[in-house]
N, C-alpha and C positions, 0 to 999 in steps of 0.2 A: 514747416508748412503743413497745415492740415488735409487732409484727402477726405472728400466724402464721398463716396457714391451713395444714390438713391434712385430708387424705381420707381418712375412716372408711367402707368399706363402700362405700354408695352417695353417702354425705353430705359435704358439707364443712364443716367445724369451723373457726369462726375464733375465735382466742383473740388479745383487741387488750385491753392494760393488765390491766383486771382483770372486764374481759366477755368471755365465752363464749357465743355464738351461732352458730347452725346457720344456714349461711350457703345452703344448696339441694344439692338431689338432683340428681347428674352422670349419674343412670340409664346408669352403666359398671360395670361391676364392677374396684373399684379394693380391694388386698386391704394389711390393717396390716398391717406386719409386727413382730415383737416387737419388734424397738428400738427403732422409731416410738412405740411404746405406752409404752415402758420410760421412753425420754427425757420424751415427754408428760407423763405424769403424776409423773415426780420431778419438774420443772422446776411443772407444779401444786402440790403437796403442799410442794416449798419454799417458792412464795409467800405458802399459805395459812399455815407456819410460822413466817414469817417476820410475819405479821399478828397472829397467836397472839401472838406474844411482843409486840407491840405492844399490845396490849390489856393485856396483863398490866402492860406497863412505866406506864400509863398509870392503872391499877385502883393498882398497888403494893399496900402493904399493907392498903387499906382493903378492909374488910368490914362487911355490914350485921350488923342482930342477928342473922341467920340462916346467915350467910356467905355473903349474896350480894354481886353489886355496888353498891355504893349508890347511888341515884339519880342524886343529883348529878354524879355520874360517868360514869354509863351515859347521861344527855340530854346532855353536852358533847357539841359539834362533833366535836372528836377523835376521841372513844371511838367515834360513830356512823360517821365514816369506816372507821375502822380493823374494824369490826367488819363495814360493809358491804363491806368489800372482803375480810375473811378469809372470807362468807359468799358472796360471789364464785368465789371461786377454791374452795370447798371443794362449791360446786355443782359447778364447771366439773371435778373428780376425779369427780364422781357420774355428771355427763353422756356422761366417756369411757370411765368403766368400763360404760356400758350400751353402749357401740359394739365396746368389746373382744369377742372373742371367750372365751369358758369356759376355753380351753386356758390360753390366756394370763393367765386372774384366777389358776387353779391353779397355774401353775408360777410365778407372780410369790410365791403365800400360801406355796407349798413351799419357795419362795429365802429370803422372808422369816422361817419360821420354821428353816433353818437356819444363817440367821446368827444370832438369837436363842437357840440353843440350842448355837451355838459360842462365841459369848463367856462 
């Protein structure tokens, strides 16, 4: 299992398996720079997809009468892993994008939406 720590700000960020925790304030000014950000959070957003599709592989085709999960499925071992750990890692994108700076959500949502609007 991989360990990363990284310095947001004042803070350091350690991201170990599929915990994210704020590991203490370096009271330095230590500044992200946009690839730090960029790689972070792809390298998040794949894991948590990577869970996504676990969960689904795991649900298949069952659906309740409502189209939800059905029970039986959603209390296995399994599904509770998978689901804690996609709940995991989809904090831990929540937790960095509050350390990002504004420039950086902007120009990441302007990259995002023009490669959506060039395919």
């Amino acid at each position: 299992m991989k360990t990363h720590t990284r310095k947001f700000g004042q803070y350091l960020v350690e991201v170990k398996g599929h915990r994210i925790s704020i590991v203490g304030n370096t009271n330095q000014k230590h500044k992200m720079t946009y690839e730090i950000y960029i790689s972070s959070i792809e390298s998040l957003e794949a894991d948590a997809k990577k869970w996504s599709y676990r969960m689904k592989e795991i649900r298949g085709g069952a659906t309740g009468p409502m189209g939800l999960t059905p029970d039986v499925i959603k209390f296995s071992p399994e599904y509770q892993n998978a689901k804690r750990c996609y709940n995991a890692f989809h904090n831990g994108v929540r937790k960095l994008n509050t350390f990002a700076p504004k420039a950086y959500l902007k120009r990441r949502a302007s990259e995002r939406r023009a490669l959506r609007f060039s395919n």
